[in-house]
C-alpha positions in Angstrom: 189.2 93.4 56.5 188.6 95.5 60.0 185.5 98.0 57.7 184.7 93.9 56.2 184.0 93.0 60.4 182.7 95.8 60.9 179.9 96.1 58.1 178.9 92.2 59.4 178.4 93.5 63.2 176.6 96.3 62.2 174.4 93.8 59.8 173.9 91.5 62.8 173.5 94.1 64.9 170.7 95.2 62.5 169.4 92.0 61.7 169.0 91.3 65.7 167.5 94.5 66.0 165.0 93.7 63.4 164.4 90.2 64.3 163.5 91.1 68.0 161.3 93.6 66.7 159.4 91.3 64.1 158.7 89.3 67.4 157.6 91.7 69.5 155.5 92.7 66.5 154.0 89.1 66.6 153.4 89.0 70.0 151.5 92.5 70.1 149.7 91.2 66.9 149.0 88.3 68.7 147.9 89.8 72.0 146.0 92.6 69.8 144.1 89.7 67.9 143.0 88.4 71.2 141.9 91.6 72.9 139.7 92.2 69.4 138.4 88.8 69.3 137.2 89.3 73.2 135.7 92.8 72.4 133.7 91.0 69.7 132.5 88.6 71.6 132.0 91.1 74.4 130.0 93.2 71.9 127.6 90.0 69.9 126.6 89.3 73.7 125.7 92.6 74.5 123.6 92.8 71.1 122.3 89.5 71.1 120.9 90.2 74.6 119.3 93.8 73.6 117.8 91.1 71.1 116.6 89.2 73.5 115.2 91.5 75.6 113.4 93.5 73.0 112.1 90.0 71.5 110.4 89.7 75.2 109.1 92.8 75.2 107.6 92.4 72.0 106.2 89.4 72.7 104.9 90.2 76.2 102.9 92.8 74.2 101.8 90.9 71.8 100.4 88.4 74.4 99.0 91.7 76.3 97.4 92.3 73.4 95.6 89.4 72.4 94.6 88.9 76.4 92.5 92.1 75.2 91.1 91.2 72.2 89.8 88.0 73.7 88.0 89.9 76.7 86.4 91.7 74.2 85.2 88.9 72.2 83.9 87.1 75.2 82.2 90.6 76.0 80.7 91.0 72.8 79.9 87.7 72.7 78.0 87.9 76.6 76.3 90.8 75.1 75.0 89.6 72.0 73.8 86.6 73.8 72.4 88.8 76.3 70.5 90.8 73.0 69.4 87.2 71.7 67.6 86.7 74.9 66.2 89.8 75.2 64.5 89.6 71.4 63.7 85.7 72.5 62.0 86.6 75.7 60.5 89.9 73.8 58.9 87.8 71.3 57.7 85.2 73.6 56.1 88.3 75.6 54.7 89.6 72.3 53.4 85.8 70.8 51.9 85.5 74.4 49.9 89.1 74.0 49.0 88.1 70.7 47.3 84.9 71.3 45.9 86.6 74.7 44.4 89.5 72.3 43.2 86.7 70.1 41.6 84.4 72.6 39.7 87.9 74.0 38.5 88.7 70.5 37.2 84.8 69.9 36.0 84.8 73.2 33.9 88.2 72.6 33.2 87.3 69.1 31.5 83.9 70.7 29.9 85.8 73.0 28.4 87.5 70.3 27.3 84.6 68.6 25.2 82.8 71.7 23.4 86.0 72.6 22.4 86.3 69.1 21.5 82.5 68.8 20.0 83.1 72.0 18.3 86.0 70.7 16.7 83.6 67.9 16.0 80.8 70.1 13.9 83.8 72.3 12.2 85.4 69.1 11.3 81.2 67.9 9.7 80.9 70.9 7.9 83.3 71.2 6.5 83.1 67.9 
């Protein structure tokens, strides 16, 4: 009966043994669990601000960017306007030389005209 004690205290024993360290397993799970949910969390903000930040780089660029493409569509568009006026005030020069040239030859031409009518008045006359 004594070895029949002794088997049970050395199972109790055991059993203590391994219930104490099934909870201390739990709690180090437990306290494990937490530390790896915090590291997570630790780490998606870390990420999701590396995000963030290249997102506003990105975007800054982007924005430099376009600031640049629209100066130089304002500056092309200043300088073919400036080419538009040039060929408009060209062409009013040239229209203007033109009709000058052409009221000269009209005038000459007319000229022409009344000395030779007066020519033929002169030569009636004196006939």
């Amino acid at each position: 009966m004594e070895t029949l004690y002794f088997i049970l205290g050395m199972l109790s024993v055991v059993t203590l043994i391994a219930v104490g360290g099934m909870v201390m397993m739990m709690v180090r799970m437990r306290t494990l669990k937490r530390e790896m949910k915090e590291d997570l969390r630790d780490l998606v903000g870390t990420e999701l601000s590396d995000v963030y930040s290249t997102f506003a780089k990105l975007e800054h660029e982007v924005n430099t960017n376009i600031d640049k493409v629209d100066n130089l569509v304002a500056t092309t568009e200043h300088n073919v306007i400036n080419y538009v006026d040039q060929l408009h005030s060209k062409h009013e020069d040239d229209l203007n030389e033109l009709y000058r040239y052409v009221d000269s030859r009209t005038d000459k031409m007319a000229d022409n005209v009344s000395k030779h009518i007066a020519e033929i008045n002169q030569r009636l006359e004196n006939n």
